[in-house]
N, C-alpha and C positions, 0 to 999 in steps of 0.2 A: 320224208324228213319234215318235221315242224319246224316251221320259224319262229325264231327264239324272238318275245317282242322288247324293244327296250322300252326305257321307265318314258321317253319322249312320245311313244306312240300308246303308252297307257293313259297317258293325262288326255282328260276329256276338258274340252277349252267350255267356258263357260255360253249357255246363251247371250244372244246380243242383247237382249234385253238386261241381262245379267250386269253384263258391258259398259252399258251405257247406265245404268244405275251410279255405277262406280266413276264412271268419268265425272258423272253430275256432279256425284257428292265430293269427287277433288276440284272441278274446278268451283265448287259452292264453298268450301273450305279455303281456298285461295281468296275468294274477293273475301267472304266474314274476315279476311285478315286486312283489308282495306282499313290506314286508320283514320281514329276521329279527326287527328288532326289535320288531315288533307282532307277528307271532306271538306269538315267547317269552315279552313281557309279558302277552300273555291266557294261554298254557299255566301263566304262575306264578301269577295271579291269581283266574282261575275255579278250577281245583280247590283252591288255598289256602282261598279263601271255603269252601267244601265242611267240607273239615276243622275253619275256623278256627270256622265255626255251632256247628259239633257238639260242638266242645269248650266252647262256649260253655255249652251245654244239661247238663253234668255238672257245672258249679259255681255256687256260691251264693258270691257275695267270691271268698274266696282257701280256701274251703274246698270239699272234694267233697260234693255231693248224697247225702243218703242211697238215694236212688233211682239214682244211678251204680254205687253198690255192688250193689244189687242187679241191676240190667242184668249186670253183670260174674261174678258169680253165675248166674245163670240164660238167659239171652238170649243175649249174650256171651262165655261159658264159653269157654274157652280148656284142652287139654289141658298140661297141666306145670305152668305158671305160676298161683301162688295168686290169685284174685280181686280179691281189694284193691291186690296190689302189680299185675297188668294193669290194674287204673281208673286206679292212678298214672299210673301211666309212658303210656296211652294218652293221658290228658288235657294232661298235660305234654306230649306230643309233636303232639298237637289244636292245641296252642297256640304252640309255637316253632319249629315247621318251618314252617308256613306266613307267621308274621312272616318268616322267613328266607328265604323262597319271593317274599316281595311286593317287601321291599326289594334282594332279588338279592344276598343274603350266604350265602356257602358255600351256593351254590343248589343245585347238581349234587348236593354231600351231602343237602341237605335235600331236594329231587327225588328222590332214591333212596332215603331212610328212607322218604317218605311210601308212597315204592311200596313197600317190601319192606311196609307195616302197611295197604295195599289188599290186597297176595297175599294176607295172613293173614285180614284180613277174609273174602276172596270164597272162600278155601277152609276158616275155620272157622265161621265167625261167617254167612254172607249166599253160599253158593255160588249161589243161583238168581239174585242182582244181577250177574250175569257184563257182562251190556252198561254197567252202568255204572259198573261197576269197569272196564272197559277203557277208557272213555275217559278216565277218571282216568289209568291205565296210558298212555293213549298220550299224553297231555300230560306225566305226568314223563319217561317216556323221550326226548320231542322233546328240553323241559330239559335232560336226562343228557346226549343228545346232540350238541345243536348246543352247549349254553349260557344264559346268560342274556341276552344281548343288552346291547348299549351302556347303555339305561334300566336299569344296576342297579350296586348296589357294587361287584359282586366286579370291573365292568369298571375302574369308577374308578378302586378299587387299582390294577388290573394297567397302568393309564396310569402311574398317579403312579412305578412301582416302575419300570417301561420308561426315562422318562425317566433314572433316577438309574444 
């Protein structure tokens, strides 16, 4: 007597390789659904914190640490520019690019000051920090490049001004 085969013992299962083709391209198809606007909100918000620490650590109130002068002086040192006027202008900038950065106002600008004062960093100040000056590097430029995403000012303006 033959046994009768059913339709479950005709299907022939695919090679693994087969397999795993298909897993890739679903779960490759799940992140491509990752959207901009969570990126862009973490690329403004992890390395703003970064900065926003650090300048936190050069002021006492609303005045500079006498130990920031020093850093800037010694540590720090910067070719051209006088010591004291780069603790300004770093700390000032430690502090309102990254506000600028979180709330998504003149992001792209402030995405690209932060980066042009990582180049400087990683090439005067900290060249052997190359890894993670880059990942700072590659979150402003996502910024610079896609934008800020819907979660920020600069989109809201660009609604309100659309409409009119």
């Amino acid at each position: 007597m033959n046994a009768v085969e059913t339709p479950a013992a005709q299907t022939v299962r695919p090679p693994l390789v087969q397999r795993l083709a298909v897993w890739i391209e679903t779960g490759n198809g799940i992140m491509a659904r990752t959207p901009h606007e969570l990126i862009a909100l973490a690329a403004r918000i992890f390395p703003a914190a970064v900065f926003w620490l650090s300048g936190r650590t050069k002021v006492d109130g609303f005045a500079l640490k006498d130990s920031t002068f020093f850093l800037f002086e010694h540590e720090y040192a910067l070719p051209i520019i006088d010591p004291a006027l780069a603790a300004y202008l770093a700390t000032m900038a430690e502090h309102v690019f990254p506000v600028l950065l979180v709330i998504g106002l003149a992001t792209r600008y402030a995405a690209l000051s932060l980066l042009i004062m990582t180049a400087v960093i990683q090439i005067f100040v900290y060249p052997g920090a190359w890894v993670t000056h880059g990942l700072w590097a590659v979150a402003f430029l996502y910024v610079m490049a896609r934008g800020p995403g819907m979660l920020s000012l600069d989109a809201l303006i660009a609604r309100r001004y659309r409409k009119t």
